[in-house]
N, C-alpha and C positions, 0 to 999 in steps of 0.2 A: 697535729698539735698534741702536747702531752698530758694527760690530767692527771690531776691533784687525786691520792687515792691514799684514807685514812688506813696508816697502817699499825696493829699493835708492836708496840718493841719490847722484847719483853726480857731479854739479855740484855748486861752491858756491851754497848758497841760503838766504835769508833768511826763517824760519819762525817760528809761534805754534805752543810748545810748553808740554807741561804735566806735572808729576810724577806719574807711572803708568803702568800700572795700579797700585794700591796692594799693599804688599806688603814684605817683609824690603825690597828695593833701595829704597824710597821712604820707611821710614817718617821721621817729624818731616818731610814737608813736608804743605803744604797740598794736597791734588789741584785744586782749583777757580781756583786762581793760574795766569792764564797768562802768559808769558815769551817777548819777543820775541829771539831768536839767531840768530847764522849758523851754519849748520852744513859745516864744510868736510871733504871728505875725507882731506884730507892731516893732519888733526889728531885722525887717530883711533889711541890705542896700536897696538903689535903684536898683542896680545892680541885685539884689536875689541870687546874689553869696556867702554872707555872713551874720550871723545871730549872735548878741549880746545874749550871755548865763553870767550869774550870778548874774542877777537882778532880783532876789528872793534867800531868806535868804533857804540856804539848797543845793541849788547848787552847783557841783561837780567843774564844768567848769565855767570860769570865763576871758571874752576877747572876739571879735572878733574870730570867729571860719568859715572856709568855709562849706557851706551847704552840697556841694559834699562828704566830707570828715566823716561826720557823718550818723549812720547807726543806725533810732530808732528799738530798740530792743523789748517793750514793751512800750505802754501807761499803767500808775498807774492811771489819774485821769485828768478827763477835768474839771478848772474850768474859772468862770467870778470874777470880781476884784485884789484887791491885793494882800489879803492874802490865802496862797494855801492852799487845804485840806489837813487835816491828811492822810497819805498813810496807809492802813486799808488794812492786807493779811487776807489769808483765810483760813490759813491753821495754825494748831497748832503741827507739826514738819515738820519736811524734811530727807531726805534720803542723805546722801551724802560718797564718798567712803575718807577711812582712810588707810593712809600710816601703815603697822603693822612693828615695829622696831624689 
């Protein structure tokens, strides 16, 4: 099973995130929905209870979001300035299971 392990981010980086662990901070979202955002330092209240997402063009999530409530999934891509990198996979298929009607 996988555990939850607080981590600092301390660049901005372009991440797969997902509402959770479940709980009062999470309820009415989907936990299995995941959400691609930048996650920047400089857009986190005083408090560090709360982190502004959607201020970068491509952004899933868009608002005031609590920090507790989100659970990065994967880093795509750390970068510096404004404009983020192209997200670049690695892979030229995938595997995935099909409903047979």
């Amino acid at each position: 099973m996988s555990e939850l392990v607080p981590t600092q981010i301390t660049k901005k980086s372009v991440v797969i995130v997902r509402f959770g662990p479940g709980g009062f901070a999470t309820d009415g979202f989907k936990p299995a929905e995941y959400f691609q955002v930048t996650v920047d330092p400089r857009y986190v209240s005083k408090s560090g209870e709360f982190i502004r997402l959607g201020q970068t063009q491509g952004d899933e999530i868009v608002g005031w979001q609590r920090v507790a409530a989100l659970t990065v999934v994967e880093v795509l891509a750390e970068f510096e300035g404004e404009q983020p990198p192209s997200i670049v996979t690695g892979h030229d298929s995938v595997t995935m299971n099909f409903l047979e009607l």
